[in-house]
The first five atom37 places (N, CA, C, CB, O) and aatype in JSON, in Angstrom:
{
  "aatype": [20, 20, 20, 20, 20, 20, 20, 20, 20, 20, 20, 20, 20, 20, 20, 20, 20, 20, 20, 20, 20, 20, 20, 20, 20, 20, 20, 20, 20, 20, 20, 20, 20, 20, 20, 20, 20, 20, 20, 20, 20, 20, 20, 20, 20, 20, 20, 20, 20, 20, 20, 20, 20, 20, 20, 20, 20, 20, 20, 20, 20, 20, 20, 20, 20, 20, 20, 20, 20, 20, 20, 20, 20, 20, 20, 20, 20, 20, 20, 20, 20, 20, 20, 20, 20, 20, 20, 20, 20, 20, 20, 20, 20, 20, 20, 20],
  "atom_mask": [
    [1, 1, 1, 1, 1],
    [1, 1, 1, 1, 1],
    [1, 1, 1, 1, 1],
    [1, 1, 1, 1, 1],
    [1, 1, 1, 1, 1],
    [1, 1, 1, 1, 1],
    [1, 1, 1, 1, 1],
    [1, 1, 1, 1, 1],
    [1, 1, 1, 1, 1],
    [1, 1, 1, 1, 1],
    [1, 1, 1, 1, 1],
    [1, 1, 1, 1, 1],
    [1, 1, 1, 1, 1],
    [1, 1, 1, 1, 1],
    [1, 1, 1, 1, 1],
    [1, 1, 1, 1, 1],
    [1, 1, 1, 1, 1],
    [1, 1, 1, 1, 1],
    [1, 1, 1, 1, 1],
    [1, 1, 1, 1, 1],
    [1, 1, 1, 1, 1],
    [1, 1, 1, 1, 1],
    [1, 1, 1, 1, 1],
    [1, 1, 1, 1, 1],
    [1, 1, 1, 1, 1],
    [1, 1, 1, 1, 1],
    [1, 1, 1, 1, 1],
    [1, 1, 1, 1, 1],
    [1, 1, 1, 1, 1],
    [1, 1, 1, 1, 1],
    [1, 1, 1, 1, 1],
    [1, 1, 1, 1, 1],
    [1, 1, 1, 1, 1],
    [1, 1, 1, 1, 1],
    [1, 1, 1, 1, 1],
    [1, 1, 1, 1, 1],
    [1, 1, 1, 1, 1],
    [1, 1, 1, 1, 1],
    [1, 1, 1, 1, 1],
    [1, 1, 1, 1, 1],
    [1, 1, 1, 1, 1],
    [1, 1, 1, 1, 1],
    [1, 1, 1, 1, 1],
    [1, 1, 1, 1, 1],
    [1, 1, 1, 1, 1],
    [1, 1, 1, 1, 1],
    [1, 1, 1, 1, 1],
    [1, 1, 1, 1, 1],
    [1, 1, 1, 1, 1],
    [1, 1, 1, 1, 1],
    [1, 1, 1, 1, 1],
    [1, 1, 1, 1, 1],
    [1, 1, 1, 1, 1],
    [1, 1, 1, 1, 1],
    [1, 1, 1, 1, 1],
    [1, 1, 1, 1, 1],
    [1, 1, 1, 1, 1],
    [1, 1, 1, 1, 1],
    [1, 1, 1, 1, 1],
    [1, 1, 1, 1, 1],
    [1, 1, 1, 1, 1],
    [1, 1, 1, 1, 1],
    [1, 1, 1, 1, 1],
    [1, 1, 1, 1, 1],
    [1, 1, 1, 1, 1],
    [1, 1, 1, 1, 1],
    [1, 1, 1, 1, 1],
    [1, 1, 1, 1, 1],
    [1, 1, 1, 1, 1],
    [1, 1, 1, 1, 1],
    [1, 1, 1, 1, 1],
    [1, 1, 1, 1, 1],
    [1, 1, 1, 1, 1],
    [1, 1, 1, 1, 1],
    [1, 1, 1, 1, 1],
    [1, 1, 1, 1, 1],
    [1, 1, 1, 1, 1],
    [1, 1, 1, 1, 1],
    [1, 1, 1, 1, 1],
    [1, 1, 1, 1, 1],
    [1, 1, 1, 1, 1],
    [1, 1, 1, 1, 1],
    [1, 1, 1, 1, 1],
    [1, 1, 1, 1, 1],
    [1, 1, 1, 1, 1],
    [1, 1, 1, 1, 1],
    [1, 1, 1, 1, 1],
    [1, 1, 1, 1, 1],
    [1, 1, 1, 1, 1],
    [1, 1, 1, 1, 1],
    [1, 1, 1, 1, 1],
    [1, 1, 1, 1, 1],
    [1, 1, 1, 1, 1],
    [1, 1, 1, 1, 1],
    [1, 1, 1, 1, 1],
    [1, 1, 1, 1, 1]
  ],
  "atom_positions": [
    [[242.27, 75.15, 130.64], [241.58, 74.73, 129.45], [240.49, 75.74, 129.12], [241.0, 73.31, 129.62], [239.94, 76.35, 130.04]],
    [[240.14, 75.94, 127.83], [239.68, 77.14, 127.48], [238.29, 76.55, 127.12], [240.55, 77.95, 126.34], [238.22, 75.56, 126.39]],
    [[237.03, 77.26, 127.7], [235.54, 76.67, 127.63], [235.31, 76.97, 126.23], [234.34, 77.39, 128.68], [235.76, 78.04, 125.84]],
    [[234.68, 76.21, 125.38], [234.46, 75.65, 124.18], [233.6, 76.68, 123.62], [233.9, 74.26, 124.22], [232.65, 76.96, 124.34]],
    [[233.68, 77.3, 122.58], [232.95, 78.05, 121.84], [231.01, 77.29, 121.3], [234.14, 78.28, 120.53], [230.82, 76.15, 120.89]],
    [[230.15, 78.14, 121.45], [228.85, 77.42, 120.87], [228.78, 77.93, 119.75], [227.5, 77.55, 121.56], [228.37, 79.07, 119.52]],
    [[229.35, 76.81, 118.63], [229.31, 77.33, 116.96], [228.26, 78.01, 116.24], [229.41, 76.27, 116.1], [228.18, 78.76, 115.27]],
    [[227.3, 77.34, 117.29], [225.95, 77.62, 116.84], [224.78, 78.02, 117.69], [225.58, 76.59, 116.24], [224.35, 77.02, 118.26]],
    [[224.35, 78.71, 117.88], [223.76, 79.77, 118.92], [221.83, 79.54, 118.45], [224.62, 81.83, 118.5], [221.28, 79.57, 117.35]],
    [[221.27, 79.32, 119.92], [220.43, 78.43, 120.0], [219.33, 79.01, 119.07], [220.09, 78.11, 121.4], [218.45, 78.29, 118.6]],
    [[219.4, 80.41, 118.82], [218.27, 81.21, 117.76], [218.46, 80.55, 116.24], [218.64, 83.15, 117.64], [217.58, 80.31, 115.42]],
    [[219.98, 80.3, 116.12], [220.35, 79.87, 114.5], [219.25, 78.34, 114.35], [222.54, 79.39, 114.27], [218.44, 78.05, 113.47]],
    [[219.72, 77.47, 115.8], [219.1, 76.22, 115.26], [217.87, 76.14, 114.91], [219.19, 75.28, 116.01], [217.5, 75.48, 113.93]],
    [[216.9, 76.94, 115.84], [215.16, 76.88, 115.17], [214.85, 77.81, 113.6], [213.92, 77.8, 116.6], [213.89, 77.89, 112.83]],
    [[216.52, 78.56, 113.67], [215.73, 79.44, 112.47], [215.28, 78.84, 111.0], [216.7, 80.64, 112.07], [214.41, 79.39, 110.32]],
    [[215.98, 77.61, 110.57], [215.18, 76.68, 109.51], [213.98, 76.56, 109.8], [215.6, 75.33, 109.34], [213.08, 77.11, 109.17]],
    [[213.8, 75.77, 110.91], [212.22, 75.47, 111.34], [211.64, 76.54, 111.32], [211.9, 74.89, 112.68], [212.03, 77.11, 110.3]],
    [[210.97, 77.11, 111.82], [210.67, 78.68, 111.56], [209.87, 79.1, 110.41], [211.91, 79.42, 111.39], [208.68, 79.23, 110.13]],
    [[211.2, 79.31, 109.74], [211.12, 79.68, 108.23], [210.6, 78.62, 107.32], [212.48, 80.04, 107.7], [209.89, 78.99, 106.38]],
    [[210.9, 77.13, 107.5], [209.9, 76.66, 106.41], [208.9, 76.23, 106.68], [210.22, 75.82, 105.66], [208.19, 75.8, 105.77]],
    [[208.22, 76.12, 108.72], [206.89, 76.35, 108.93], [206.28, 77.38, 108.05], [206.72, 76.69, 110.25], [205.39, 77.19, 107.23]],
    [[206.77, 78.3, 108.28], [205.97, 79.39, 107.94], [205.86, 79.71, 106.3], [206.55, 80.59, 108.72], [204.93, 80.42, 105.94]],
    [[206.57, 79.33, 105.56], [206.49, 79.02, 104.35], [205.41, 78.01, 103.62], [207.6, 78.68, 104.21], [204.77, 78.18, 102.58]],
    [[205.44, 76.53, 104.79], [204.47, 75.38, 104.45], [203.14, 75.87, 105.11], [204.98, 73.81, 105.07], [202.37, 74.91, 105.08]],
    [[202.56, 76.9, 105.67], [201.6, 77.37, 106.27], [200.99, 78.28, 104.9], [202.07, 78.12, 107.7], [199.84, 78.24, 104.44]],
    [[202.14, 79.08, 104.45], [201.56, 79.85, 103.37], [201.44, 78.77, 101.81], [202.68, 81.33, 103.19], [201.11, 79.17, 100.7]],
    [[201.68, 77.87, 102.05], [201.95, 76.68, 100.78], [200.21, 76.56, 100.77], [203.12, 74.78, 101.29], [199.61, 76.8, 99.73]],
    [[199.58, 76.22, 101.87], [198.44, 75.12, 102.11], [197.19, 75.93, 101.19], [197.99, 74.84, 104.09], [196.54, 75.14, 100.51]],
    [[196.9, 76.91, 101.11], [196.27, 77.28, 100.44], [196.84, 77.31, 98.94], [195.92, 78.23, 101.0], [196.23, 78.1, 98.22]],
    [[197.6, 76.79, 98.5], [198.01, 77.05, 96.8], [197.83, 75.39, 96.54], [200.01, 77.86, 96.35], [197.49, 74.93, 95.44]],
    [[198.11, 74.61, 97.69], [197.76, 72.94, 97.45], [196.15, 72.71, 97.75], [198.77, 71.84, 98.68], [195.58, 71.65, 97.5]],
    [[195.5, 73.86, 98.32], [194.07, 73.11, 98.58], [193.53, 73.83, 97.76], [193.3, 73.07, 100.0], [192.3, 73.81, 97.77]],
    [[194.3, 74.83, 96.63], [193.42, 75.24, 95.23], [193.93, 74.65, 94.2], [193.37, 76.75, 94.82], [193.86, 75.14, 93.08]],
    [[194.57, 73.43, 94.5], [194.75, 72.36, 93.27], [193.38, 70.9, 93.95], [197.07, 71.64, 93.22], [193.42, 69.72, 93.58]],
    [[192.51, 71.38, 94.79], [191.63, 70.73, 95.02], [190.39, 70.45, 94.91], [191.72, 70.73, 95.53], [189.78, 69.53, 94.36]],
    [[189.94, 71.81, 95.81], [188.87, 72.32, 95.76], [188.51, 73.91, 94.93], [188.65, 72.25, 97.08], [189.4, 74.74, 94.72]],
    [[188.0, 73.98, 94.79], [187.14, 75.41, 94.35], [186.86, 76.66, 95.64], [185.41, 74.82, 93.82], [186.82, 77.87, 95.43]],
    [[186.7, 75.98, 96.94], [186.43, 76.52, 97.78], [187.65, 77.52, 98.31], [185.93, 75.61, 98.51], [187.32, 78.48, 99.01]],
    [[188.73, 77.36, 98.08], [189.45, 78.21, 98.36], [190.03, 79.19, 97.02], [190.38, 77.51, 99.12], [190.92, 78.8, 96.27]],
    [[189.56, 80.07, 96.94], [190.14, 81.07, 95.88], [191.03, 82.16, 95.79], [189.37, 81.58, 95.47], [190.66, 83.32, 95.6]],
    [[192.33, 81.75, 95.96], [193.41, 82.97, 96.26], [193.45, 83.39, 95.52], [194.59, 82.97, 96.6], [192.97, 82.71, 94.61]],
    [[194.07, 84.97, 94.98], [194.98, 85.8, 93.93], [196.01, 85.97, 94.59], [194.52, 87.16, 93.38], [196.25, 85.78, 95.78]],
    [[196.8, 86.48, 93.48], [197.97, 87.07, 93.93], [198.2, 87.94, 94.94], [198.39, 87.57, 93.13], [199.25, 87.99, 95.59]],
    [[196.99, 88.79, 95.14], [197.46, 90.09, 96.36], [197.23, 89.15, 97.51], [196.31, 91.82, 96.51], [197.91, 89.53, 98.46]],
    [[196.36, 87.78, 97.89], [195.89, 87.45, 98.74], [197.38, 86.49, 99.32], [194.46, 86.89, 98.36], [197.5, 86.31, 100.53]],
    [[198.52, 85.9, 98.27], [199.36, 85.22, 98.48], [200.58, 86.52, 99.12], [199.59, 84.3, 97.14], [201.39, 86.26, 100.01]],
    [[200.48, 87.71, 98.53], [201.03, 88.39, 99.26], [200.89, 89.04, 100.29], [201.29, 88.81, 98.86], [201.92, 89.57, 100.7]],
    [[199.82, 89.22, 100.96], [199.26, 89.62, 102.05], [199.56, 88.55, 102.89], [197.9, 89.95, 101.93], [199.93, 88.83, 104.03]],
    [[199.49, 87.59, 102.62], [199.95, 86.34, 103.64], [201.15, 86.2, 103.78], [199.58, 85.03, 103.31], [201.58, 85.52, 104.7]],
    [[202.09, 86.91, 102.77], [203.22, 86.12, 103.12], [204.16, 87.59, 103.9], [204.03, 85.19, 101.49], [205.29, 87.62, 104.39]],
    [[203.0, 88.83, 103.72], [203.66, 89.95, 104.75], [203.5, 89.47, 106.05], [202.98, 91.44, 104.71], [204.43, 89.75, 106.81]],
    [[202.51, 88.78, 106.55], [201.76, 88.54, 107.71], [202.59, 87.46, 108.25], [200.23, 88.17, 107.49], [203.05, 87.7, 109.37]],
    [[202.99, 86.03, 107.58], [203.74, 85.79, 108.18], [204.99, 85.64, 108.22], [203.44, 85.3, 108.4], [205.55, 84.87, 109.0]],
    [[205.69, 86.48, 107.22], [207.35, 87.44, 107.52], [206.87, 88.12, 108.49], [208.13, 88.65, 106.23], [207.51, 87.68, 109.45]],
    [[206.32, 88.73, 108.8], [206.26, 89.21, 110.44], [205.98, 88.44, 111.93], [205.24, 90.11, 110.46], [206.28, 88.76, 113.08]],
    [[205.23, 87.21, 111.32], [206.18, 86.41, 112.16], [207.35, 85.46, 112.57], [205.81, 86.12, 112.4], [207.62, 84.75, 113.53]],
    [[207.93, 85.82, 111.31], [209.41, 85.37, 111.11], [210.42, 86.73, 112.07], [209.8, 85.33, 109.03], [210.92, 86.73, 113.2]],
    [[210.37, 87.59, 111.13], [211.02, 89.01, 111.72], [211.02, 88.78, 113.1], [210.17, 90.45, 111.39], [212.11, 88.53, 113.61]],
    [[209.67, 88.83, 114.06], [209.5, 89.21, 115.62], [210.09, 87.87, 116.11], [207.75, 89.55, 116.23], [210.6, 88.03, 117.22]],
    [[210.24, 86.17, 115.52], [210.84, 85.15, 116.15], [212.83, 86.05, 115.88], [210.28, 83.25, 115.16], [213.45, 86.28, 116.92]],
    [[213.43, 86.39, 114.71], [214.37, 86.78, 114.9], [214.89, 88.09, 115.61], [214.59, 86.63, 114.02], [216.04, 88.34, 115.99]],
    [[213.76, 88.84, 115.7], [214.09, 89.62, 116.8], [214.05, 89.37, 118.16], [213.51, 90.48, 116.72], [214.71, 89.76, 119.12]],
    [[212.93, 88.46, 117.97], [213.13, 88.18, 120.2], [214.59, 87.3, 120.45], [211.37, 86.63, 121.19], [215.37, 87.65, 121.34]],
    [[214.82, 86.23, 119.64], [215.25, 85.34, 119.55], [217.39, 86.24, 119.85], [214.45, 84.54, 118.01], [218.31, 85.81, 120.55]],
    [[217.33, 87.39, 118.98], [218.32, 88.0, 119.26], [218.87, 88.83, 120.4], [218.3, 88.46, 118.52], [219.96, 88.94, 120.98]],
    [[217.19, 89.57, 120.52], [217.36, 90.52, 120.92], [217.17, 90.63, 122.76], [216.56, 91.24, 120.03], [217.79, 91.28, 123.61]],
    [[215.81, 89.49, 122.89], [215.82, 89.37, 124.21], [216.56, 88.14, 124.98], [214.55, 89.41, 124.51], [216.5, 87.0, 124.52]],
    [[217.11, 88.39, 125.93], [217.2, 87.46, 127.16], [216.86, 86.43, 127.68], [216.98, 87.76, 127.83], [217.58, 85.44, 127.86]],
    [[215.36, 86.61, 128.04], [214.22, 86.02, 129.05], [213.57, 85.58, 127.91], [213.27, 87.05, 130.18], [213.21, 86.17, 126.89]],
    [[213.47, 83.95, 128.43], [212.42, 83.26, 127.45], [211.22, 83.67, 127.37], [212.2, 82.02, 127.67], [210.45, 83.73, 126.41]],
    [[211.07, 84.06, 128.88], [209.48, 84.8, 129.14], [209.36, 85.83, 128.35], [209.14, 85.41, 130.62], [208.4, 85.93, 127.59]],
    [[210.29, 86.69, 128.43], [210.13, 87.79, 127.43], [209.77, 87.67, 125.8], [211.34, 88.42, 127.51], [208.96, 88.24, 125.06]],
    [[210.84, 86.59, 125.62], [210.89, 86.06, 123.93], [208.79, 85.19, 123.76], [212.85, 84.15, 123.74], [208.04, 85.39, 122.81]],
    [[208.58, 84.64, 124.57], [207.67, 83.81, 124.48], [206.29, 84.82, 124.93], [208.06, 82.48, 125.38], [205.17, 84.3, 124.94]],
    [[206.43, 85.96, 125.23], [205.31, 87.35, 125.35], [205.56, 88.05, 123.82], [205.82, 88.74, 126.89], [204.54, 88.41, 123.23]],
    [[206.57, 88.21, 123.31], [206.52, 88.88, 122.45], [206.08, 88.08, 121.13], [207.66, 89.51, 122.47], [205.62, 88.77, 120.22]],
    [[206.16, 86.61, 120.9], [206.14, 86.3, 119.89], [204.56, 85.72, 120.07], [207.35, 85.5, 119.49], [204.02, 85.15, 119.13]],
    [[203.79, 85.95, 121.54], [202.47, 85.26, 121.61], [201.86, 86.89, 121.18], [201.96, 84.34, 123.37], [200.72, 86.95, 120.72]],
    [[202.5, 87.89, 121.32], [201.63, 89.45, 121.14], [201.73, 89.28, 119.83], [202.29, 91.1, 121.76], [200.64, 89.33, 119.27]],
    [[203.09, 89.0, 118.77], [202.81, 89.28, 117.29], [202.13, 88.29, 116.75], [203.96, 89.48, 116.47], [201.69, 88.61, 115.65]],
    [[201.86, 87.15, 117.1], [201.0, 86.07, 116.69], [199.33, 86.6, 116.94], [201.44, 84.66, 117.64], [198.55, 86.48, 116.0]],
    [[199.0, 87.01, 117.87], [197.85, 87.63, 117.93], [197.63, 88.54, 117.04], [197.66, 88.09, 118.98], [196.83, 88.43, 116.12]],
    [[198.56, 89.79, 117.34], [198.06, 90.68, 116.26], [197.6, 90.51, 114.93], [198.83, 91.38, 116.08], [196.55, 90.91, 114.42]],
    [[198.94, 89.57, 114.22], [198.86, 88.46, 113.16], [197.13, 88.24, 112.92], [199.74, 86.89, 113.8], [196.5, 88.86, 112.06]],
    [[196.63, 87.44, 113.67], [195.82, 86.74, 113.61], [194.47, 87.58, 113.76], [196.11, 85.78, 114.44], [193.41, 87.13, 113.32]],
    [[194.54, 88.91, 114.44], [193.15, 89.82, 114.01], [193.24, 90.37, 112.85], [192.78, 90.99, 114.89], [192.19, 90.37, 112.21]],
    [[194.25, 90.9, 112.31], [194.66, 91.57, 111.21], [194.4, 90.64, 110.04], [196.08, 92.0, 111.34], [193.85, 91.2, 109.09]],
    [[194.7, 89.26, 109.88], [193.83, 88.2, 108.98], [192.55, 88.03, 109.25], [194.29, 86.88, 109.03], [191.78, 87.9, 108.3]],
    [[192.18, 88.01, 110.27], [190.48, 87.91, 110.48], [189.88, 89.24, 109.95], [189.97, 87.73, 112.23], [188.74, 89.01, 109.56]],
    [[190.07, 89.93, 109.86], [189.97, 91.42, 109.37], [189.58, 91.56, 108.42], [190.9, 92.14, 109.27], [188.51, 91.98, 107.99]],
    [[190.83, 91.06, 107.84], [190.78, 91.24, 106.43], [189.94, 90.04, 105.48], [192.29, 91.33, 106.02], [189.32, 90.17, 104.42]],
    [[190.23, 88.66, 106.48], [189.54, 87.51, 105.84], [187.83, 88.42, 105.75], [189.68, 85.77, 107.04], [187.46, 88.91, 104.69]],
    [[187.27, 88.46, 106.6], [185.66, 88.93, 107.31], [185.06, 89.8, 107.82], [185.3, 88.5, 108.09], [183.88, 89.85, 108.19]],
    [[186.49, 91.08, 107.88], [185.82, 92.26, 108.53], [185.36, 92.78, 109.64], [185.13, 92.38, 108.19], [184.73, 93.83, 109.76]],
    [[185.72, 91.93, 110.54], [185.3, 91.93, 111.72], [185.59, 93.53, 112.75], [186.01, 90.61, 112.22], [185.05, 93.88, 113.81]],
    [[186.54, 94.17, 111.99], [186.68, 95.47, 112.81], [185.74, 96.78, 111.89], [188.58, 95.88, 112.95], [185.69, 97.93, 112.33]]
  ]
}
């Protein structure tokens, strides 16, 4: 008897989730400027966010393909999440 094919390969199943986290992450600021005043995006600011986190889309489909070791997948996607996250502080405040 012939071992059963996996139709669906365990990177495909989180890749929805993923992608419309990271979509409803970049949403929250366009719903909390139908609120308040306090948040004031433009356009370059909606695109700057949404390079920042397509890159952490990209590095989940690259580990997710590319490496092996969860450990590995789960170092690489905690390094681009960091980087992520000075590179917005940066830019949010300047901090470098």
């Amino acid at each position: 008897m012939a071992t059963p094919i996996n139709p669906i390969p365990q990177a495909s199943r989180w890749r929805p989730f993923v992608w419309t986290g990271l979509i409803a992450v970049l949403a929250i600021p366009l719903i909390a400027m139908q609120f308040t005043s306090e948040v004031d995006w433009d356009a370059f600011d909606f695109v700057f966010a949404a390079i920042l986190l397509g890159a952490i889309g990209i590095a989940f489909e690259f580990s997710a393909r590319m490496l092996s070791s969860p450990v590995a997948k789960l170092a690489v996607m905690g390094l681009v999440i960091g980087l992520v996250l000075i590179v917005w502080a940066d830019a949010a405040v300047g901090l470098f």
